[in-house]
Structure formats: C-alpha cells, structure tokens
C-alpha positions as CSV (number, residue, x, y, z in Angstrom):
1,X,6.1,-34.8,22.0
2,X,3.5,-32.8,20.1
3,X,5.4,-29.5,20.5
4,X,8.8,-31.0,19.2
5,X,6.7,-32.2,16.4
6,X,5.6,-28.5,16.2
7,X,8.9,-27.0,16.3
8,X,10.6,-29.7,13.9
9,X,7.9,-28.4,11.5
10,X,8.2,-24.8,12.1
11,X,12.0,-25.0,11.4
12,X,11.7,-26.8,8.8
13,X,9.1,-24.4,6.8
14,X,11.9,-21.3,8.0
15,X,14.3,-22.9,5.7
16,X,12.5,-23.7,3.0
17,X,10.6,-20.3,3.3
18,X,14.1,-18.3,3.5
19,X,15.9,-20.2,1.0
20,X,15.7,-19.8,-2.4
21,X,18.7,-22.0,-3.6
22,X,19.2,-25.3,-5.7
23,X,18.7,-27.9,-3.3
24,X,20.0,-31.6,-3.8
25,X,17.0,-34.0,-3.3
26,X,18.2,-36.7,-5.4
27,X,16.9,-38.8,-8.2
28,X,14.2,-40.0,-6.2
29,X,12.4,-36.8,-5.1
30,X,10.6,-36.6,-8.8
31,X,11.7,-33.2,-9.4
32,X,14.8,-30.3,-10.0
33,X,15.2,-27.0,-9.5
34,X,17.4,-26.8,-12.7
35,X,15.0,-24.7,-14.8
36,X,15.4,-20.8,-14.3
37,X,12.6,-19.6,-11.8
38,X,10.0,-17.3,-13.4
39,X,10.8,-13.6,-12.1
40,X,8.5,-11.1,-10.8
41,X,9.4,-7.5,-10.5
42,X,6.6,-6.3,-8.2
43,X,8.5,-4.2,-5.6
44,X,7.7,-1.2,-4.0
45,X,9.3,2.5,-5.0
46,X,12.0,4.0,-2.9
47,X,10.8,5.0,0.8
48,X,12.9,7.6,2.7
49,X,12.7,8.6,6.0
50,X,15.3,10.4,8.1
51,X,17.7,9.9,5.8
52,X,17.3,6.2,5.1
53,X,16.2,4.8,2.0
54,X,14.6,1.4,1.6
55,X,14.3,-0.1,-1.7
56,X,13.3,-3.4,-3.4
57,X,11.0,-4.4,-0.5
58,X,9.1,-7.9,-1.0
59,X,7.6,-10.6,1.2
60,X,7.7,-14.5,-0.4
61,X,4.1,-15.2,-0.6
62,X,3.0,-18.5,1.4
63,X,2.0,-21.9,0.2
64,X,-0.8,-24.2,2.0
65,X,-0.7,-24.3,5.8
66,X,2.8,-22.6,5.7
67,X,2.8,-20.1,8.6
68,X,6.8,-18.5,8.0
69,X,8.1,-16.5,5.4
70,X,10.5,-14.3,4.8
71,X,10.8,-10.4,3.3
72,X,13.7,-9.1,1.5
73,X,14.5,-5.4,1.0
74,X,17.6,-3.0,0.1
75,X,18.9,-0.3,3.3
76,X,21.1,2.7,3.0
77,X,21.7,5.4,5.2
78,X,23.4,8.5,5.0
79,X,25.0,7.9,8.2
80,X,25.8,5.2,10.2
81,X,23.4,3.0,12.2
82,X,22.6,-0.3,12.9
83,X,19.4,-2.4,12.2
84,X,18.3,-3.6,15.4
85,X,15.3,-5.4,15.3
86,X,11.5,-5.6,13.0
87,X,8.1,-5.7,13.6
88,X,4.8,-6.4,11.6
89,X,1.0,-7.2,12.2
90,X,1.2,-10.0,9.9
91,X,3.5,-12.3,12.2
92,X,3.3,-12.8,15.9
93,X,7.7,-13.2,15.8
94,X,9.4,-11.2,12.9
95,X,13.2,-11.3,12.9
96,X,16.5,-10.6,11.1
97,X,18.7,-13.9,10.2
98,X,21.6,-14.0,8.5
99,X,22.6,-17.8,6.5
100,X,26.2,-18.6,5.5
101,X,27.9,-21.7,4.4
102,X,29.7,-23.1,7.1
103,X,31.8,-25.9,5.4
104,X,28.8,-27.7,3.3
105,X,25.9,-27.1,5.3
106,X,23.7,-24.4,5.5
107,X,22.7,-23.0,8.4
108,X,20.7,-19.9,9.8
109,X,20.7,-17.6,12.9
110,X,19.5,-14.4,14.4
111,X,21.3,-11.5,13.7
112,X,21.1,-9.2,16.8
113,X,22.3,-6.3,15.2
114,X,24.1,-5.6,11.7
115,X,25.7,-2.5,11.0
116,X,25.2,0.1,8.3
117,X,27.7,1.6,6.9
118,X,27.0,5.3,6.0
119,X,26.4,4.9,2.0
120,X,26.8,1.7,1.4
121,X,23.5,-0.3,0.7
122,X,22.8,-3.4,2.9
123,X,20.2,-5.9,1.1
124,X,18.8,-8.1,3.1
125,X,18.2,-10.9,0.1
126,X,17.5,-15.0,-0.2
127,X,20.7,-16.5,0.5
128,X,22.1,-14.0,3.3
129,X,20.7,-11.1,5.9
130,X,16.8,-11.6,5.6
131,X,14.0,-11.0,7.4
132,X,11.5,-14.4,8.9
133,X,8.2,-13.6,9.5
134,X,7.1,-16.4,11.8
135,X,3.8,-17.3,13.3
136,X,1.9,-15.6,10.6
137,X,-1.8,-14.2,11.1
138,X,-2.7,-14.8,7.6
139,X,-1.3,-16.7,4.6
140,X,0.3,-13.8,2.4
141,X,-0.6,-13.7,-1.0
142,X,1.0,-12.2,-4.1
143,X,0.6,-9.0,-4.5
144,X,-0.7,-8.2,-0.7
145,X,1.0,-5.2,0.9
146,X,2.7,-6.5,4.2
147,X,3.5,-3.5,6.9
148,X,6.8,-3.9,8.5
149,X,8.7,-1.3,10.9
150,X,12.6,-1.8,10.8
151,X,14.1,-0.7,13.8
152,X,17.6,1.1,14.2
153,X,19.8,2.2,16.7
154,X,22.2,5.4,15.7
155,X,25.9,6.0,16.6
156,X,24.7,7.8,19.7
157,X,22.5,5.2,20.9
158,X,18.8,6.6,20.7
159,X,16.1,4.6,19.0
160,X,14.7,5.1,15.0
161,X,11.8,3.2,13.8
162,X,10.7,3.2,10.3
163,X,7.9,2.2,8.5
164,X,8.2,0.2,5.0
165,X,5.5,-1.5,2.6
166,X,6.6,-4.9,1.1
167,X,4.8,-6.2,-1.6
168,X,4.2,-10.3,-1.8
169,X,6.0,-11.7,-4.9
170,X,7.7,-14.8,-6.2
171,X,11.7,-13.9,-6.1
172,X,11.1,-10.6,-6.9
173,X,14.7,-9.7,-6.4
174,X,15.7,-12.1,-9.1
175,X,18.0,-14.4,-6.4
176,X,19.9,-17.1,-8.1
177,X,20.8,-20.2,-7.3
178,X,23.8,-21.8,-5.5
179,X,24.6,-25.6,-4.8
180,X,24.1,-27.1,-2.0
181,X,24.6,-30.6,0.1
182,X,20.5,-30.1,1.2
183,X,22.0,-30.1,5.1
184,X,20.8,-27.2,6.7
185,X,20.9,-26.2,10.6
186,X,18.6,-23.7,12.0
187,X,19.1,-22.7,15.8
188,X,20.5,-26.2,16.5
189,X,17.7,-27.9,14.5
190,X,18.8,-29.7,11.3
191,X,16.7,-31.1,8.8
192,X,17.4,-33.2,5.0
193,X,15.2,-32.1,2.8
C-alpha cells in the first residue's frame, strides 16, 4: 500500500515537473496560471562534439520535497543519428519522454529512441520530447550546473556519448502555454490536478 502511495506521488510530481502548460483547476483551487510567467534566459552556450551541437540546455529547478524534474535542450547533428538514452549524477533514473495530446488528455511516455535528422534541430522542450530526471540526489537549485551525458546511436549502429552542462532555471526556454482539460496519464497512471 505504501509503495502505490509512493508511486501515485512520484507520477504525479513527473507531470507537474514536465509540464509547463495552463492547467484547469477550477474556481476553487484559489489560483490561475493566466498571468505570463517571469522568463529567465540562463542557458548555457553552444556545446559541440563530433559534430553535434547542443544548445539551450536547462534543468527546472525543484520545489520542497520534489524529487523529479525535467531538462530541456536543443540537438542538431550534421548527420543522422538517433538519441538513445541519458544519464546524470543528479538522478538515480534519467529518461527521454515525449507528451502529446491524445483527444483531451495529456499524457506522457518513454521515448526509446527518436531520430535526428541530419540538420534539422530537435528541441527537447516543456510540452513535447523532454528529458525526466527522477529519483533525484539533491534538490536542484537555480542557477546549479546539472551534468548530463546524452547518448546516441549512428546510422551504422556504434555507440556516441556526449557530455552537456544544463543550467537550473525557471522556463528558461520561454515555453508558453496551451489549454488543457487538467487529465493527464503517465505510464498508465492518471491523476486530476
């Protein structure tokens, strides 16, 4: 009972840690999200390796006892590959999630593997593609540096890990807002909030 308690939890501080949309709480919840965020630009500069470029990168600092974020960053690569996996000291479980509409409700998955096109950038942002940092070791804090290692595969299958520096900010990529019923579904869980 304690660990479905746990995992109810867990799921529900994903969402709300991913998510940076207008949510519909009702009269009754005492507040709105109707007033235009305050934006940070604290992102790190360009980092290239091998031909890839990471840009924008920036971790959603944490609030209270949370213990899941996520981190948002821009990819292009001069040829193609396909983002595979990530890794960082400052969660035990870090992975890539994709969240899409499906009818009115909101729900978020695992992305096993999500091509790159060679050229065209693939931002991994609030809303869409992200990145959840899960069973943090610390609370992150603005302006801490959070090490994360993205991990591709390339067209002729061998391995390519590299190394990128997010910055904690709040919404430094600017996200805006979309409408929602408040229903979201994570991995078979839902929650109202």
């Amino acid at each position: 009972m304690k660990r479905s308690i746990q995992l109810a939890a867990l799921s529900a501080a994903l969402v709300l840690a991913a998510c940076s949309e207008h949510h519909d709480h009702g009269a009754e919840s005492g507040h709105s999200h109707d007033a235009p965020a305050v934006v940070e630009q604290s992102t790190t500069p360009a980092q290239v390796q091998n031909g890839v470029s990471v840009q924008n990168a920036w971790v959603r600092p944490t609030v209270g006892e949370q213990d899941a974020t996520g981190a948002y960053l821009t990819i292009t690569s001069q040829e193609p590959l396909t983002l595979v996996g990530v890794a960082t000291p400052a969660a035990e479980i870090a992975e890539v999630h994709e969240m899409k509409m499906d009818g009115e409700i909101m729900r978020m998955r695992m992305a096993e593997r999500i091509e790159i096109k060679a050229g065209e950038p693939l931002e991994l942002k609030p809303g869409g593609y992200h990145v959840m940092l899960m069973a943090l070791t610390a609370p992150v804090e603005a302006g801490q540096e959070i090490e994360l290692s993205l991990q591709f595969e390339k067209a002729d299958g061998s391995k390519v890990e590299m190394p990128v520096k997010a910055i904690a900010a709040e919404n430094a990529g600017g996200a805006g807002h979309h409408q929602s019923s408040g229903d979201h579904h994570h991995d078979g869980g839902d929650h109202k909030h």
